[in-house]
C-alpha positions in Angstrom: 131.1 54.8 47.0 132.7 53.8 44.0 135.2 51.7 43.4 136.8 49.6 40.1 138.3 46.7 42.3 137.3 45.7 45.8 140.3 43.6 45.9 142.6 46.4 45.5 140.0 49.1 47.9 141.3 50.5 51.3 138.6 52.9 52.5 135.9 50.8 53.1 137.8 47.8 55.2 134.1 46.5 56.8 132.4 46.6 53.4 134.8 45.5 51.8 135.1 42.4 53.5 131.6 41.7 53.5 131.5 42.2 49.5 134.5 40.1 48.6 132.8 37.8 50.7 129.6 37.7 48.4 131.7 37.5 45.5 131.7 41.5 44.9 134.3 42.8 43.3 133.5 46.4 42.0 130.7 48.8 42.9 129.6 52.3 42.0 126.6 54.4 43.9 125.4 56.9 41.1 123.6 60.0 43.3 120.6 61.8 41.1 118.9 64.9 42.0 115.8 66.2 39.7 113.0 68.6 40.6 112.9 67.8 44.2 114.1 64.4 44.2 117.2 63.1 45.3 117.7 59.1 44.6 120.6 57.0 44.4 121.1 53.7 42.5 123.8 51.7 43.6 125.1 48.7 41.1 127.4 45.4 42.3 129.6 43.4 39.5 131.2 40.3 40.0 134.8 41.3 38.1 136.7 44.5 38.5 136.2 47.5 36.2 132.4 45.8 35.6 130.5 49.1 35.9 132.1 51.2 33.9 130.0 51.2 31.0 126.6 50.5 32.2 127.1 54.2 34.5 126.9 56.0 31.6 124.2 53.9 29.3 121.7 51.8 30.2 121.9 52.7 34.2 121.7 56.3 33.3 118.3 56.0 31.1 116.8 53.6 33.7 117.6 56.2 36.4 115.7 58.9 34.2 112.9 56.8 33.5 112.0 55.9 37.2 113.0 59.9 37.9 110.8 60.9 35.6 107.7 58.1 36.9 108.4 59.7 41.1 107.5 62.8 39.3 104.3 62.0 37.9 103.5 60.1 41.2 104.5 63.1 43.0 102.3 65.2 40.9 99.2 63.0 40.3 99.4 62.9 44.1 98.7 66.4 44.3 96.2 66.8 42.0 94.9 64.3 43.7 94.9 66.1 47.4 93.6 69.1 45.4 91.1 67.6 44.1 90.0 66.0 47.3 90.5 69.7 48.7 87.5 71.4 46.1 85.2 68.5 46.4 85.4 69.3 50.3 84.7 72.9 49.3 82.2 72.7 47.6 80.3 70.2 49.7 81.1 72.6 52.7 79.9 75.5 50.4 76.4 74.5 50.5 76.4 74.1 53.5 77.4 77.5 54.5 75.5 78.8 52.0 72.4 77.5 53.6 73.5 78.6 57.3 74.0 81.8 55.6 70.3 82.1 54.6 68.9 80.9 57.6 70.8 83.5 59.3 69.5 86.1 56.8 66.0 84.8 57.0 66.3 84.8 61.1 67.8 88.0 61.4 66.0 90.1 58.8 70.3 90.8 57.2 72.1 90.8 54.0 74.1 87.8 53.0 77.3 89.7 53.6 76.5 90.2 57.2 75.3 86.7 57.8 78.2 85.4 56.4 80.3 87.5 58.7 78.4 86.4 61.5 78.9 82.7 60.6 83.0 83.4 60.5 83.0 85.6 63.4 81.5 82.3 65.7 83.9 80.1 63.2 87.0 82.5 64.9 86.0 82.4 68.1 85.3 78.8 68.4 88.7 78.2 66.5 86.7 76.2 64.3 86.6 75.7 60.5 83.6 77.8 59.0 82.0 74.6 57.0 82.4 72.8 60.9 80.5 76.2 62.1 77.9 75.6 59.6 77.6 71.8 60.3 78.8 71.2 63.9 78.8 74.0 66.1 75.9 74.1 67.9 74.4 77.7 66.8 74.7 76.7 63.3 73.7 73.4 63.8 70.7 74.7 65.5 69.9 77.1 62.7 70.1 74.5 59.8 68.1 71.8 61.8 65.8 74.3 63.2 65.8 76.7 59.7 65.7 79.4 62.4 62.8 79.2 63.9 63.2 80.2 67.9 66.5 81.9 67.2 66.1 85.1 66.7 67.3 86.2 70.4 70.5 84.0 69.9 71.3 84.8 66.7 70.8 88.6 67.4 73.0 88.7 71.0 75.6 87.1 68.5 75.5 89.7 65.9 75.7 92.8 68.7 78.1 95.7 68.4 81.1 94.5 66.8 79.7 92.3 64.3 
């Protein structure tokens, strides 16, 4: 929407009675699209032909400044998520890691095995594998119990196949 003169505008016969009524008499919606971000600023003046030179100057930078800040937003956001993500992992790493050994120690295996046995059960329980090594009951069983009165379980799990 842009127009110089409201007085004088034809398209916009709702609008434009509701502007004139506020005292309105020339508007201009300036659209902005940057890296993702689509924004539009929209600016009212009191006399016709108003806007025409703020579009250009001062509206313009302030439209690139507050741009420019939903951008770092948007990305300190996601280093924020990502961070949020690796301290997960690595919390969720230890965990496995130690369901891994116990595994290992039960089952007389080589990490790589245990660690396959751990996502197998994580696979068929549709289950994350740090949930597996936490929740599940098997694993859950295994950390608590470091292994001890597992072996059958853990070796019917890690039949042909596995």
């Amino acid at each position: 929407m842009d127009t110089e003169d409201l007085l004088t505008e034809r398209r916009w016969p709702g609008y434009r009675a509701l502007a004139l009524e506020s005292g309105v008499r020339s508007c201009v919606t300036l659209p902005y699209r940057r890296s993702g971000i689509e924004a539009t600023v929209s600016l009212f003046g009191y006399r016709p032909g108003a806007l025409e030179r703020s579009v250009r100057g001062p509206v313009g930078i302030l439209v690139e400044e507050i741009t420019t800040g939903l951008l770092r937003d948007r990305r300190y956001r996601a280093a924020l998520a990502e961070v949020g993500q690796l301290e997960t992992a690595l919390r969720s790493r230890a965990v496995i890691d130690r369901a891994s050994g116990i595994v290992m120690h039960v089952l007389g295996c080589e990490a790589e095995q245990a660690f396959g046995l751990l996502r197998a059960i994580s696979q068929r329980t549709n289950r994350k594998l740090a949930e597996v090594a936490e929740v599940a009951e098997v694993a859950e069983v295994v950390v608590r119990a470091k292994g001890r009165g597992l072996e059958s379980e853990l070796s019917a799990l890690t039949g042909p196949g596995h």
